[in-house]
C-alpha positions as CSV (number, residue, x, y, z in Angstrom):
1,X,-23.8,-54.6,50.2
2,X,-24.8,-56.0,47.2
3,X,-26.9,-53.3,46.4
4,X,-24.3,-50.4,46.9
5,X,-21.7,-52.9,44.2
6,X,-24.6,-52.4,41.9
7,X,-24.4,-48.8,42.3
8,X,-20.6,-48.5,42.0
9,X,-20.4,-50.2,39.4
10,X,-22.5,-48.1,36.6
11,X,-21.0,-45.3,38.3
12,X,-17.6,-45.7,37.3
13,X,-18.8,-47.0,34.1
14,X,-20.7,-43.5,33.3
15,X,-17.7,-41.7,34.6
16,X,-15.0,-43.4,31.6
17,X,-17.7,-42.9,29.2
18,X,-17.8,-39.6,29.2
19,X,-14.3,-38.8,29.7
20,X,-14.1,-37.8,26.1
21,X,-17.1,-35.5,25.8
22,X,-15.3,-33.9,29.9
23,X,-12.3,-32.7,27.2
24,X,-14.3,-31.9,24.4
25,X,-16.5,-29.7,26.9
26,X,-13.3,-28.2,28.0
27,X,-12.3,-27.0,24.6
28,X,-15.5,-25.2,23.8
29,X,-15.9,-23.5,27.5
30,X,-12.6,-22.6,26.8
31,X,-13.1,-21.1,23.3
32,X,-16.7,-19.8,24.9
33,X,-14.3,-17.9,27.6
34,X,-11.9,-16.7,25.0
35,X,-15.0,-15.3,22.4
36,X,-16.5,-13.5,26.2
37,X,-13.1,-11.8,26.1
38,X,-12.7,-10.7,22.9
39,X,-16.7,-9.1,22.8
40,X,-15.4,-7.3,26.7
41,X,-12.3,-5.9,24.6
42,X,-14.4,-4.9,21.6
43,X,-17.1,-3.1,24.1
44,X,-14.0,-1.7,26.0
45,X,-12.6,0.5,23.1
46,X,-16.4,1.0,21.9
47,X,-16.7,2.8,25.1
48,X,-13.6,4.7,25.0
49,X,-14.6,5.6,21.2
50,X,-18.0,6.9,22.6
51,X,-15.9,8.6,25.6
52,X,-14.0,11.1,23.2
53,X,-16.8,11.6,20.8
54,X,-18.7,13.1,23.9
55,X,-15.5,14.9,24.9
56,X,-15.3,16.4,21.9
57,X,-19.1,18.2,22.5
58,X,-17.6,19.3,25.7
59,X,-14.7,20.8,24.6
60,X,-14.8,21.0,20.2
61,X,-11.8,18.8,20.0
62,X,-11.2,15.4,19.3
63,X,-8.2,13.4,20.3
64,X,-7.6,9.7,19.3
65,X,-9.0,7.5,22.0
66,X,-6.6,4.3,21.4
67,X,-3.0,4.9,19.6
68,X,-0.3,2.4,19.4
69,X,1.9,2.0,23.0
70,X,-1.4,1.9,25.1
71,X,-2.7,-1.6,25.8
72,X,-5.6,-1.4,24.1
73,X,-4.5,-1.0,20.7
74,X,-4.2,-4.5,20.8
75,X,-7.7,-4.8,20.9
76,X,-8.4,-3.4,17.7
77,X,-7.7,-6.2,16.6
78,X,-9.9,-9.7,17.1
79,X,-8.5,-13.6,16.6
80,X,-10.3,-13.6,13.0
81,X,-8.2,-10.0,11.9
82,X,-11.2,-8.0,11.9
83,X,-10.0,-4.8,12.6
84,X,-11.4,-2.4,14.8
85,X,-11.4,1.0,13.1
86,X,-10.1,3.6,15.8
87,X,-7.5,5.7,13.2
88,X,-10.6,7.8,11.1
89,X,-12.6,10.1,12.3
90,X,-16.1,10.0,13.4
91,X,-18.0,10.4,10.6
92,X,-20.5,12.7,12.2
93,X,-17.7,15.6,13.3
94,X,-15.2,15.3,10.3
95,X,-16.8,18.1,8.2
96,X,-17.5,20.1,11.0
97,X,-13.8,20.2,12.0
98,X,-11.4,23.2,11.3
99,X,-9.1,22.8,8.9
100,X,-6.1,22.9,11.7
101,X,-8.0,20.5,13.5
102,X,-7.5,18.2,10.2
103,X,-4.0,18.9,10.1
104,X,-3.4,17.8,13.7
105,X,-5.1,14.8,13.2
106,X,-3.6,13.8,10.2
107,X,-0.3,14.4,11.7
108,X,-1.2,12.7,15.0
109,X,-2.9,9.8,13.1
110,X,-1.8,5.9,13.9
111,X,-1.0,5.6,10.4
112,X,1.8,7.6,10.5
113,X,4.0,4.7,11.9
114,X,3.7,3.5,7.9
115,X,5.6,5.8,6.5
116,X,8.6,4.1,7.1
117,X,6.9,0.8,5.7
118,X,6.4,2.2,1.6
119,X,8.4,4.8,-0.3
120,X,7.0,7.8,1.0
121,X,5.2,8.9,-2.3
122,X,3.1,5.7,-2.1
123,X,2.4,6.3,1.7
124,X,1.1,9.9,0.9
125,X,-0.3,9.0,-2.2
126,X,-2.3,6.0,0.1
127,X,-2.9,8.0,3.2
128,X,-4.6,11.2,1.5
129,X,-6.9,8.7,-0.1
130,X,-7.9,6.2,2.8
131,X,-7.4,8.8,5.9
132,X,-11.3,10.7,5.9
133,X,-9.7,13.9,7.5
134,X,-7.7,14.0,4.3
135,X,-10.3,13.3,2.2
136,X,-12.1,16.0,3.3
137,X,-9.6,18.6,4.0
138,X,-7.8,18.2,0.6
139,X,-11.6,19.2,-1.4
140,X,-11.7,21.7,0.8
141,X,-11.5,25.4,-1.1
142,X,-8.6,27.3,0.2
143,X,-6.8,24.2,0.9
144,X,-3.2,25.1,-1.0
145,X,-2.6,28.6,0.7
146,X,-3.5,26.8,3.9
147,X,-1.0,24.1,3.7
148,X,1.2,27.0,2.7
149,X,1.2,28.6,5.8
150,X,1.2,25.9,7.8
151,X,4.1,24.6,6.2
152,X,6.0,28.1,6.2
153,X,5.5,28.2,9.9
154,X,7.7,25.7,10.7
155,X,10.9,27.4,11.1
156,X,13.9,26.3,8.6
157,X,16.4,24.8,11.5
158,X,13.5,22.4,12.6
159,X,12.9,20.5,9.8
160,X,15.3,17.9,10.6
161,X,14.9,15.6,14.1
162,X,17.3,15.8,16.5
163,X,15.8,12.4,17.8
164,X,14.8,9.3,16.3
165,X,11.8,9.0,17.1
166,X,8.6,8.7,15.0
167,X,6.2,8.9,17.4
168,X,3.8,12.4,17.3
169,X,2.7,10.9,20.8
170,X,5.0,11.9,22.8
171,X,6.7,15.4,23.2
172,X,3.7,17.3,20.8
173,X,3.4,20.9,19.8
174,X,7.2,22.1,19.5
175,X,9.5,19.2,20.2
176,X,11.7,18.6,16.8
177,X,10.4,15.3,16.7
178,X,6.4,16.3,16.0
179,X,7.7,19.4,13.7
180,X,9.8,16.8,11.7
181,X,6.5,14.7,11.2
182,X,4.2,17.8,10.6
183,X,6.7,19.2,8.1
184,X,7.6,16.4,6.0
185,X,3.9,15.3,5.9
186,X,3.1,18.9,5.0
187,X,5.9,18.4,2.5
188,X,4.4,14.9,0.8
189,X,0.3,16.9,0.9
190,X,2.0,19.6,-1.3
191,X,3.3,16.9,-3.3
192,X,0.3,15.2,-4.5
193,X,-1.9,15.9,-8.1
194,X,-4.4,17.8,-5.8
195,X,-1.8,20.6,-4.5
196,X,1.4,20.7,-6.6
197,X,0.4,22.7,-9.6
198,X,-0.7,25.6,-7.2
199,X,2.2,24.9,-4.5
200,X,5.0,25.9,-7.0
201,X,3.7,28.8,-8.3
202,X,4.4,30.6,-4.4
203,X,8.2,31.2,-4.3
204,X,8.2,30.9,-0.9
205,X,7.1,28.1,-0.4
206,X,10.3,26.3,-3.2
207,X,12.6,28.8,-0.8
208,X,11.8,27.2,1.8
209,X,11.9,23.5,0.8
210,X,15.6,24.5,-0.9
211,X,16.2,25.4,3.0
212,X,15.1,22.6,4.7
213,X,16.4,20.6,2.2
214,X,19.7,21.9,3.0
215,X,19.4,21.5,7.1
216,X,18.1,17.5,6.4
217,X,21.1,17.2,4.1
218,X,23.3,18.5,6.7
219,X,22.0,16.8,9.8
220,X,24.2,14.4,11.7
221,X,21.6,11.4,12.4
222,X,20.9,8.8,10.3
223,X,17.5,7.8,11.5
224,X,14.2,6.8,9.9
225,X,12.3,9.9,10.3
226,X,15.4,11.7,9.1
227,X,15.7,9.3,5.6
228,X,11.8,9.9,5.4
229,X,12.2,13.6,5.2
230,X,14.8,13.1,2.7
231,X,12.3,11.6,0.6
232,X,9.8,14.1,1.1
233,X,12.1,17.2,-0.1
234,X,12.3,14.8,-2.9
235,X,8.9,14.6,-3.9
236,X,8.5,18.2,-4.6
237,X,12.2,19.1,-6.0
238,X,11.8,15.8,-9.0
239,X,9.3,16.6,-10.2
240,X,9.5,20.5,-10.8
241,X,13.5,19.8,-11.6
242,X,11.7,17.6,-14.3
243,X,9.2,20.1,-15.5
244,X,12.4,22.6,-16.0
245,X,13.7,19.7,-18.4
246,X,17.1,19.2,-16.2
247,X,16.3,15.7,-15.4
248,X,15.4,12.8,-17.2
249,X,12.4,11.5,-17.6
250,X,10.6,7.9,-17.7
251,X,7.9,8.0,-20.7
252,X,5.5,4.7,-21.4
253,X,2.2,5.0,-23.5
254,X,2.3,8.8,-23.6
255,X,2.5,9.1,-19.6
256,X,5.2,9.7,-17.5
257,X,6.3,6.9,-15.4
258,X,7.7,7.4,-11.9
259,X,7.2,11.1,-11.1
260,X,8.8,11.3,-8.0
261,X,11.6,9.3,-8.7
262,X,15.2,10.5,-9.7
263,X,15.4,8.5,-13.3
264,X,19.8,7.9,-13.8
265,X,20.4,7.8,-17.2
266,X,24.1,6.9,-18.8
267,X,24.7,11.1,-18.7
268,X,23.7,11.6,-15.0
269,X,25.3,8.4,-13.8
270,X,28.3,10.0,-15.3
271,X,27.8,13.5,-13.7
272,X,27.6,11.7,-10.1
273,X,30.6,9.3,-10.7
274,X,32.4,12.1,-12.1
275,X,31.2,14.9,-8.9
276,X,31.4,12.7,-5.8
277,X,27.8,13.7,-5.3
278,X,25.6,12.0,-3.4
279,X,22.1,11.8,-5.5
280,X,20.7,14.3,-3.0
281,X,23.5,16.4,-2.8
282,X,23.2,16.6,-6.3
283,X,19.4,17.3,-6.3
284,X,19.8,20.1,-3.7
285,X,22.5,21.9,-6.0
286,X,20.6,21.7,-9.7
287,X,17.6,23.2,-7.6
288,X,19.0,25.9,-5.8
289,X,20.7,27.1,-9.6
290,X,17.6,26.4,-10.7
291,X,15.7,28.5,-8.1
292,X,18.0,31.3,-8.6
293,X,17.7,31.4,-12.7
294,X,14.1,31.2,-12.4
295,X,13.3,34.2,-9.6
């Protein structure tokens, strides 16, 4: 009996010493379980990456493995906001991809859910330089008549969405939803340094942004995408209003400040109070007199 005390008795001993290091061990088996999850989720979209590469040399087109809604887009990102990069392109099929293929995935592209997050100059301005299917499409040659086309194929009564809705995830290919987001994206790419000088000299193409300006202006929602495709007619109509010398402009060290912007001096802030116009309202009506004095 003795003997078995003896025993008991370091037992319990050993048992409250290590009490301590039992929740210590916890903790890291814990953190050791969390770390085994994250590296399962970071193999997970790895592997769904690698699926649509190898769907693409099946079928010569590539679709976005991981967008935002599915459950895995929260796996893009780990505990230390390292960020998984599933919104380019792979690099080893970008340049071999068609210039519509570009354009699909530009409009399809994760990213687009920013352009409610900047003015929409700075989101296009940002997007054509970080986005690799921009990068390449916009140094492609023929690039200008492309976009163009693509943008004159949109037919006028669509420009505006009926929904509001920013997702191109849902409802692709004809619903007024994705044709709101492929036109006033197409509308921003014309925008830019890159494209503008050679946009404006096609008649068609200022035409058809009077139009659609005209159909956003006179469209009964009030939603994001909607005030987003305000902004994009605005991008192209500004500027060339300002190269005509009917609005002011911002000057500062010999550069002009704010291109895109509508700059209200004393005189125009007395031309709205004194119109009722609304500032776009007013834009649409100096460019249409302007469109038809100039063609």
């Amino acid at each position: 009996m003795r003997s078995l005390l003896f025993f008991l008795v370091p037992l319990f001993a050993v048992a409250s010493c290590h009490n301590d290091y039992n929740q210590t061990a916890s903790t890291n088996n814990s953190e050791q379980s969390s770390a085994m999850i994250e590296s399962d989720s970071v193999k997970r979209v790895e592997q769904m990456m690698d699926q649509a590469l190898a769907q693409y040399y099946e079928t010569g087109e590539y679709h976005y493995p991981i967008v935002p809604g599915m459950e895995e887009w929260t796996m893009t990102q780990d505990r230390t906001g390292v960020v998984i990069d599933v919104i380019s392109i792979p690099e080893a099929i970008v340049q071999e991809l068609s210039n519509k293929q570009l354009l699909r995935l530009t409009v399809e592209n994760p990213n687009v859910y920013l352009a409610n997050a900047y003015p929409f100059h700075v989101f296009v301005q940002r997007f054509s330089t970080q986005f690799n299917g921009l990068q390449v499409l916009l140094t492609r040659d023929g690039v200008v008549p492309f976009l163009l086309d693509e943008y004159l194929s949109i037919p006028i009564d669509r420009a505006a969405s009926d929904r509001d809705h920013m997702s191109p995830f849902e409802g692709r290919n004809q619903s007024a939803s994705y044709l709101n987001i492929r036109n006033f994206l197409l509308e921003g790419l014309l925008a830019i340094d890159e494209t503008y000088a050679a946009a404006i000299l096609d008649q068609r193409f200022l035409q058809n942004v009077a139009e659609k300006y005209e159909v956003k202006l006179n469209s009964p929602e009030n939603s994001e995408s909607r005030l987003i495709s305000l902004e994009a007619s605005r991008m192209i109509v500004v500027p060339t209003l300002k190269q005509a010398g009917l609005l002011p402009i911002e000057v500062k060290d010999g550069q002009e400040r704010y291109p895109y912007e509508l700059i209200i001096d004393d005189a125009l802030y007395e031309t709205l109070s004194m119109s009722n116009y609304s500032e776009d309202e007013y834009l649409l009506d100096l460019f249409t007199q302007w469109l038809a004095a100039a063609y």
